[in-house]
N, C-alpha and C positions, 0 to 999 in steps of 0.2 A: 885143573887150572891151566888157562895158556902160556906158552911161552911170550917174554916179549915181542919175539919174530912171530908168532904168529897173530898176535895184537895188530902188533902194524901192516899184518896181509890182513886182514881182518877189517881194519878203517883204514886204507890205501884201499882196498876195494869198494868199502861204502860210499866212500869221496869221491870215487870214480861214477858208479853207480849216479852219485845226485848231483855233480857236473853233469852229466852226459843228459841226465833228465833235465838242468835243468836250458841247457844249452838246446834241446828238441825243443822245448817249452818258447823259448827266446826266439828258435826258427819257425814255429808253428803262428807269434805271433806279427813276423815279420812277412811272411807271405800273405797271413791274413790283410794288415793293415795295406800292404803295399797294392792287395789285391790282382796277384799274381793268379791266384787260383781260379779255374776256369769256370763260371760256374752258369755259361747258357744252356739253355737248354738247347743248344746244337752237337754239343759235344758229351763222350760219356766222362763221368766221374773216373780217376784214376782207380784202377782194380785193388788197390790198397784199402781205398778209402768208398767202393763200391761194396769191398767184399765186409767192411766193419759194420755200414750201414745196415747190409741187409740180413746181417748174424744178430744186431742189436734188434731188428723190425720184427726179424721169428724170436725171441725170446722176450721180448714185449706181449706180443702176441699171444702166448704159450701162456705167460704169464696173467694178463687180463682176460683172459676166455676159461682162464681154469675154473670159475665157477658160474659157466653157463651151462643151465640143464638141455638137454636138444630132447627136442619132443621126438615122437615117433615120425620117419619119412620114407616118403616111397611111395604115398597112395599115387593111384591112377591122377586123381584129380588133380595134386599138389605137385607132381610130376610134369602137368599139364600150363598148370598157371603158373611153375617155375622156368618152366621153356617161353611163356609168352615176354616176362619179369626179363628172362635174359635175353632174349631176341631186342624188345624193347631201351634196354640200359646198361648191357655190358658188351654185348657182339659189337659195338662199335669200337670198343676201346682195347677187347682182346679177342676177337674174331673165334672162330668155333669148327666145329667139323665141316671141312672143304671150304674156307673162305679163311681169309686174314683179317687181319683188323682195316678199318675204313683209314683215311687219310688222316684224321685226328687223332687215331690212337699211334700212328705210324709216325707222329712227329713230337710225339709226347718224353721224356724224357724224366727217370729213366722208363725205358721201353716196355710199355703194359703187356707185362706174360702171357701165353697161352692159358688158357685155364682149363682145356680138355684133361690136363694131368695134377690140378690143381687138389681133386680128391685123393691122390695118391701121396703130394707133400705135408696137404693138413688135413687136421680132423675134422667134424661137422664142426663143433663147439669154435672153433678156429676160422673157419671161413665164416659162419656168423657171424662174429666181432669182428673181421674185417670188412665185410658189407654192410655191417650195421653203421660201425664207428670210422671207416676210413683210414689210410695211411698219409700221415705229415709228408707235403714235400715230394710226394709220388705220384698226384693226380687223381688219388684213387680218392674219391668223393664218400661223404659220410649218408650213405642211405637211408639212416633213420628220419629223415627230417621228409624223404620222399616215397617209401615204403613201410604199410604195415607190418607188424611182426609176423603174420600169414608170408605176405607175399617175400619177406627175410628167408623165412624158415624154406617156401616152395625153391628158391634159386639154390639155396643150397642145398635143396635135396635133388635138384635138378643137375647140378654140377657132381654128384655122386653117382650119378647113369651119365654124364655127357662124354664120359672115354671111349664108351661102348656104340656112340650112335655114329652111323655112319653119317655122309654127307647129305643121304635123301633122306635118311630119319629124322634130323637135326628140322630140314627145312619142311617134313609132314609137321614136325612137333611145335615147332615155333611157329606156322600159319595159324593168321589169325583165326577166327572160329568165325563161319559164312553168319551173316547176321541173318536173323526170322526175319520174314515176311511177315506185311501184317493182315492180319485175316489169318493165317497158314494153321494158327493153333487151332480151330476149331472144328 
């Protein structure tokens, strides 16, 4: 059983504890309303509130991809048509081996990551559901609405080799394919 001294450290702590919550709460809503807080996209998110966003984004993530099956990846062909998929709808926004992102990915906010090292932060099942479904608030577009589940699966199996490709590899694998001639098949 406690002493009564330690009763009253016991709720003289708790009281302290939910003053102090609720006085953060009270200032939380004052900056909001007052709209003090910066929120163009010319400027970054305070690192406080940069770094809870993006701990909450990966375990979202983590969490709605855990029951995505990932086919098998890596063919030649799927290799091929996930270099065109990225050439096409993500090298603008996060540039690739030997090039930056274009001017719109460059003024985007917050600032669309490299994804040469993106196979190394997530798993396939993981970048799937972020190229499928999109990230709130981040720019990053929900591709199911403009890509098959093929050409889903090929980018992400493309971003599992794009660490390894140099700058001329990158731009052999992502030229388009020279169109036929016609006549030429016969």
């Amino acid at each position: 059983m406690l002493s009564n001294r330690n009763r009253l450290i016991l709720k003289t702590a708790a009281a302290t504890l939910a003053l102090a919550g609720l006085a953060a709460a009270a200032g939380g809503v004052v900056v909001l309303r007052a709209g003090w807080y910066d929120t163009t996209a010319t400027s970054q998110h305070l690192q406080p509130v940069y770094s809870l966003l993006e701990q909450g984004m990966a375990y979202s993530v983590r969490n709605h991809s855990s029951e995505v099956k990932v086919p098998p990846l890596g063919a030649a062909q799927q290799l091929r048509q996930g270099a065109l998929v990225y050439s096409a709808h993500c090298a603008q926004c996060h540039g690739g081996p030997g090039f930056a992102q274009a001017k719109i990915g460059q003024s985007m906010q917050p600032l669309p990551g490299p994804l040469v090292d993106a196979a190394t932060r997530w798993q396939p099942r993981e970048l799937y559901w972020i190229t499928k479904h999109g990230i709130k608030m981040s720019g990053m577009p929900a591709w199911q609405f403009h890509l098959n589940e093929a050409e889903l699966w090929a980018v992400v199996a493309f971003m599992q080799v794009l660490p390894t490709l140099s700058a001329r590899d990158y731009a052999q694998a992502a030229a388009a394919p020279a169109p036929v001639a016609a006549g030429a098949d016969r």
